[in-house]
C-alpha positions in Angstrom: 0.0 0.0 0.0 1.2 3.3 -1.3 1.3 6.2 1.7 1.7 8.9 -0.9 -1.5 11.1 -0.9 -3.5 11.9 -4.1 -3.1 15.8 -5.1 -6.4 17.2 -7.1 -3.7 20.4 -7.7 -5.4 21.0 -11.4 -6.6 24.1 -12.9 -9.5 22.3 -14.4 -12.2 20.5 -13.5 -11.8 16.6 -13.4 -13.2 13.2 -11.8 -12.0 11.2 -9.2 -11.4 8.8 -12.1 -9.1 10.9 -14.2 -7.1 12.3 -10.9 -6.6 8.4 -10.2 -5.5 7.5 -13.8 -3.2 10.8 -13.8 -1.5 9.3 -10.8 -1.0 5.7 -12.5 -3.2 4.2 -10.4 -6.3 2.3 -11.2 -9.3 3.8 -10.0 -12.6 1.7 -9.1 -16.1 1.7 -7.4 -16.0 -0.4 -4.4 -19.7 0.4 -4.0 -22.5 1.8 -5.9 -26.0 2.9 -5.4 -28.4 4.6 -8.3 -31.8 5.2 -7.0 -34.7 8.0 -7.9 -35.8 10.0 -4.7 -37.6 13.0 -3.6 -34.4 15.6 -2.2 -34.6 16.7 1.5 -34.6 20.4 1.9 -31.1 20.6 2.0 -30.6 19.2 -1.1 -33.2 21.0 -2.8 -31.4 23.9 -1.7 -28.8 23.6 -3.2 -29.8 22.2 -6.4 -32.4 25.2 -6.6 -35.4 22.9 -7.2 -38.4 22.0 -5.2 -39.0 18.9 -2.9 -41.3 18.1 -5.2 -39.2 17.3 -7.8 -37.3 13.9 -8.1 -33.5 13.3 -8.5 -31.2 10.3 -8.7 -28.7 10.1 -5.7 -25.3 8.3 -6.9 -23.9 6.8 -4.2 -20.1 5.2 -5.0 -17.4 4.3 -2.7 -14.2 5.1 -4.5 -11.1 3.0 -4.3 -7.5 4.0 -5.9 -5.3 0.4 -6.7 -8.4 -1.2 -4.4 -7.9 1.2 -1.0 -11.1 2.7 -0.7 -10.1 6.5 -0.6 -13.6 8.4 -0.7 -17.6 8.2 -0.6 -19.4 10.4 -2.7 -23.4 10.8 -2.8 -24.2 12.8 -5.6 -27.3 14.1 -6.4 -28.9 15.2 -10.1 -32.6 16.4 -11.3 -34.2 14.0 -13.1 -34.8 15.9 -15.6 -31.4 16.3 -17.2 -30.2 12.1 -16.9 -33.8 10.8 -17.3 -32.5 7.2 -17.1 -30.8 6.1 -14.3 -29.6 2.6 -15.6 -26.9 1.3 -13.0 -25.1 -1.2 -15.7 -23.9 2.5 -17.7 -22.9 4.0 -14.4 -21.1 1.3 -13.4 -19.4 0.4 -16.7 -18.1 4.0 -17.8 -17.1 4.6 -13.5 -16.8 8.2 -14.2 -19.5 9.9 -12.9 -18.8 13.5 -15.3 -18.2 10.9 -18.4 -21.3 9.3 -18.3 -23.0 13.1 -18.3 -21.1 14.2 -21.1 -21.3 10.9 -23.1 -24.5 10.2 -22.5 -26.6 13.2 -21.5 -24.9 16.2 -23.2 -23.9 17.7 -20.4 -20.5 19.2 -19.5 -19.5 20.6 -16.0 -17.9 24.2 -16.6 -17.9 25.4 -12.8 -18.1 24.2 -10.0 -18.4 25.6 -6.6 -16.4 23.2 -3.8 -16.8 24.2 0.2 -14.1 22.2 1.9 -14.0 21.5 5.8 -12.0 18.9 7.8 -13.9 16.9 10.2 -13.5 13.6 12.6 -14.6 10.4 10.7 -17.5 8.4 12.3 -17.8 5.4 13.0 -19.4 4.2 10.1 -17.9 6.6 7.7 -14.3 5.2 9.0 -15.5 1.2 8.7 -16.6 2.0 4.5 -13.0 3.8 4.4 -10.8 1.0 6.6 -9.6 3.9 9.0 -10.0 4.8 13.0 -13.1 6.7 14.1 -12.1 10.0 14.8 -9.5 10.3 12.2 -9.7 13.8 9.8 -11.1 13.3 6.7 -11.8 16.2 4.1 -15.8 17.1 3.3 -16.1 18.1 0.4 -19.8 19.9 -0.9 -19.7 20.5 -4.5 -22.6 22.7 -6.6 -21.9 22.0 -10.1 -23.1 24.4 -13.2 -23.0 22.6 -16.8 -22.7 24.9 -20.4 -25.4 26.7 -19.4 -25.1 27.6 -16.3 -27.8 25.6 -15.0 -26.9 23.8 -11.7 -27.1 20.0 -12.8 -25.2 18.7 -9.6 -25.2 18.7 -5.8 -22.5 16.3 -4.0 -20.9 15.4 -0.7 -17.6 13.8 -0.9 -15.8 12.1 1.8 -12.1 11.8 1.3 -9.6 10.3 3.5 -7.3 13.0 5.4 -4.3 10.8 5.2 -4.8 9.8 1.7 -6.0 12.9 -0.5 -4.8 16.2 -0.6 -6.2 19.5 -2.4 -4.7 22.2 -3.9 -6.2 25.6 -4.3 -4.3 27.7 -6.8 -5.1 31.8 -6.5 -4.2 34.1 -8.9 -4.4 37.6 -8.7 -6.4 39.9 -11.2 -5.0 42.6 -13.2 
C-alpha cells in the first residue's frame, strides 16, 4: 500500500477517475447505489429545485489500486439524466463521463466548500480507517454549459490519503 496522498492540484475541473489514472493508479467503485428519490430540503437547496421534484442520488465508494479512498453521494434532477440505468454507471465509472457521453452535459464550474472533520464510525469502517481520524468534506454545486446547476455532492475523502490544492491568482 502506497502512503503517498492523491493531489487534485489542477486548474480544471476533473473526476475522481481521471485524478486516479493521472497518478497511475487504477481507479474503481467499491460500491454503488443509483436510485430516484424526492431531495430533503437541503438538497433542494442547493440544487435550486423544489422537494417536489425527483432526483437520482449516486452513491459510489471510490477505491484507488483497491484502497477505498472516498464516498461520494451525488445528487442530479431527473430531468437532465432521465435514465438512471446502473449497468452504464457502473461500466463507464466516471460519474462526469457518463454526463457528457451520454446526457450532453459538460460541468464548466463548480463551486467546492471544503472542511475537515472527525470520521464516524461508520464513515471510518466504508474507508478502513480509525473513528475520529480527519477526513476532508467536500460539498460541491456544479453548473453545466449553461449555467444551469445539474449537480449537488458530498464527498468524503480520506485526510491521510488525499490532498487539495487551491491555486489563487491575482487579477490585473
Amino acid at each position: 500500500m502506497s502512503s503517498s496522498k492523491l493531489d487534485s492540484a489542477v486548474p480544471n475541473i476533473m473526476s475522481f477517475t481521471d485524478i486516479i489514472k493521472r497518478k497511475g493508479m487504477k481507479s474503481s467503485i467499491i460500491e454503488m447505489t443509483v436510485k430516484k428519490m424526492h431531495p430533503t430540503s437541503e438538497i433542494a437547496s442547493k440544487l435550486e429545485i423544489t422537494t417536489d421534484e425527483e432526483v437520482i442520488e449516486f452513491y459510489r465508494v471510490r477505491s484507488a489500486d483497491d484502497e477505498p479512498i472516498t464516498i461520494h453521494c451525488s445528487y442530479v434532477p431527473v430531468r437532465f439524466v432521465g435514465s438512471y440505468d446502473l449497468s452504464v454507471w457502473k461500466k463507464k465509472q466516471s460519474f462526469y463521463k457518463v454526463l457528457k457521453e451520454d446526457h450532453g452535459i459538460t460541468i464548466q464550474t463548480a463551486l467546492d466548500n471544503i472542511t475537515a472533520i472527525p470520521a464516524g464510525a461508520q464513515m471510518a469502517k466504508i474507508l478502513h480507517i480509525e473513528e475520529g481520524e480527519p477526513i476532508l468534506h467536500v460539498e460541491r454545486i456544479a453548473y453545466d454549459q449553461n449555467n444551469a446547476i445539474v449537480e449537488f455532492t458530498k464527498v468524503y475523502y480520506r485526510g491521510d490519503r488525499y490532498k487539495h490544492t487551491v491555486i489563487t491568482r491575482e487579477t490585473p
